[in-house]
Every structure is written in C-alpha cells, then in structure tokens.
Phi, psi and omega in degrees: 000120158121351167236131243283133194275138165218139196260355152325278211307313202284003187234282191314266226314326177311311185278351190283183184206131188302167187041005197226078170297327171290299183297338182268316198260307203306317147341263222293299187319274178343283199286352171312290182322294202296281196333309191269020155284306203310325173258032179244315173258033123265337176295318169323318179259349164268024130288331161318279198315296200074046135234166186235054181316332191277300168301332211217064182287328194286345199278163196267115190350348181280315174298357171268324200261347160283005121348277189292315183307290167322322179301308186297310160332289243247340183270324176287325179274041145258320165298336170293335220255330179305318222266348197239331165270332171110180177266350165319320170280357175279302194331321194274329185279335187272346171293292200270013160294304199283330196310289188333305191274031162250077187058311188287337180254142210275005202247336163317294170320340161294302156306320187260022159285311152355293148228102170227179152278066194288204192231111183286117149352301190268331169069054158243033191258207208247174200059167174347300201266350200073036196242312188296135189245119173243056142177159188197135225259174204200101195229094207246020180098173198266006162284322176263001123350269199284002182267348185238018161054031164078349182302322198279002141272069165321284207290336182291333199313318219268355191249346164218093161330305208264344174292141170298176195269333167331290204275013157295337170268010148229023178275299165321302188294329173299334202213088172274336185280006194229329187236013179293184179279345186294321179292338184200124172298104187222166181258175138242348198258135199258296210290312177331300194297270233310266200298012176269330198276310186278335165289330189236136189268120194286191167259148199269129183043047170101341191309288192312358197281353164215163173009272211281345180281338180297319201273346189300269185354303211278339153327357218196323204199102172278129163056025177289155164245130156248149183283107183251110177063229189252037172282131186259131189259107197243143176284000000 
C-alpha cells in the first residue's frame, strides 16, 4: 500500500533475457498491448473513484481530480463514438496507439531509444565516470523526420524544452560539436537500433549508472544482466 504501480517493472522487463533478441521483442510487443488494456480500465475507475491510487497513490489531491475529470471526460466521448460509430473505431485507436511503439514498426527506433543508456563519447554524460548518456536521437534522413514529427531529436528535445519540435533539426545543424557523432551516441539505421536495442537490454535513461538507481532497479528485477553505455550490469 502506499506504493507506485509499474506495470513496465512488473511484466516486460522481467521476461526480458540478454542476447534472446526475438524473445525480447516478443515480450515487450505483449506487454505494450497488455499495458495500454491495463489503462483503459483504470482510467474507467478513476472516473468511478476520482483518484489514481493504482499508479500515482502519492500525489496531492489537486492531481486526482484533474485526473478524475479527464477520465470521465474521456469515457463520455468513447460512449458517444460506441453509440453513433460502433466499437471499431476505438478498436483502430487503440491498434494505432500501441503499434507504432513495437518493434515491427520503424517509429519504434525512436521510442525505445529515447532514454536508454549508451555509452557518451565525449564522456561528458552521467554516473560515476561520466559515460552514460540518458538520451539519444535517431538520426535517419528527413522522411523520418518527418514520420516522427522531429520526436527523434531527443537529446536536442531534453537541452531545450521550449524549442519547437519544427526547429530541432536546425538546432542540431548550428551546434555540430554538441550533436555530433563525435559528442553523442546516436543511431541511423531504425532496423539496426531495433535489433541492437532488443538484443541488449538497457537501464531506462542512466538509473543503473549509479548506486542508489542499481539498488532501486535490483529491488524489482532479479539476477537480469543490462547494459549501462557498453557495461554489462547485473541487477
């Protein structure tokens, strides 16, 4: 009681197994799908309810009821769209909500890329050593630019919040010495990063890079080994 639910720690990450690249994506593809059912019925009882006790028990009563509101808001248009469209069309939202971010899809390389832990080049990144990098761009021509609405300049995303997402691929082009390959661990190949990312699995955005995040992690994920930059990490 009193403590945060994740459903990420408790289902996927358990089953993955270093090297069984296949076996990791079969995983991970499952538990996405089963994650977002899982928040399809609960935003349904924190509309009941009005608090969001299974995830988020800590937070202070102004975050339940704008919580609770949104739910309910959002359970009166999925009845309306059952009653004049039918349930198909949740059905397509709920397909192309999760899809995108599974393996099979290229918009994938982005996502689990995102906050993973490589190993920073210049070893100006985080932990002890400086080596962990806890994010990183996809940088794969300008169709995927644009299939990823620019989200794949990650790391520029996290050193300026307020630039627009338009203006991140020319944000990168002004400041070559901060996004280069020499300055940062980035990918190009989408299928590459994919099966690089699922044979080894990382700690999410540097937490193993230091103590107290190894013992949070092992506390959660027993005798897994993960990668902090090209550290093999055992949990």
């Amino acid at each position: 009681p009193g403590e945060p639910m994740s459903v990420a720690i408790s289902l996927f990450s358990k089953g993955w197994r270093s090297g069984e690249r296949w076996r990791n994506m079969a995983v991970y593809t499952a538990s996405m799908f089963l994650e977002r059912l899982v928040l399809i019925v609960a935003d349904k009882v924190v509309a009941v309810k009005g608090r969001n006790d299974v995830f988020f028990p800590n937070k202070p009563q102004a975050f339940h009821d704008a919580a609770a509101n949104h739910a309910r808001l959002a359970a009166l248009f999925q009845v309306l769209i059952i009653f004049t469209l039918g349930w198909k069309p949740l059905l397509l939202l709920y397909v192309a909500e999760t899809a995108w971010q599974c393996p099979f899809h290229p918009a994938s390389a982005m996502f689990i890329t995102n906050h993973g832990s490589p190993e920073q080049p210049d070893g100006g990144g985080v932990g002890a050593e400086g080596k962990c990098q806890p994010s990183q761009s996809t940088y794969a021509g300008k169709w995927y630019d644009f299939f990823c609405l620019n989200t794949n300049f990650h790391v520029e995303h996290h050193d300026f919040p307020r630039v627009p997402l338009l203006a991140l691929p020319r944000l990168r082009q002004i400041a070559p010495e901060f996004y280069g390959k020499e300055a940062l661990n980035s990918g190009s190949n989408p299928w590459k990063i994919i099966h690089g990312a699922f044979k080894d699995p990382q700690f999410y955005a540097c937490m193993g890079a230091s103590p107290a995040g190894t013992r949070l992690i092992s506390q959660e994920i027993k005798g897994q080994e993960f990668r902090v930059g090209n550290t093999p990490v055992m949990s």
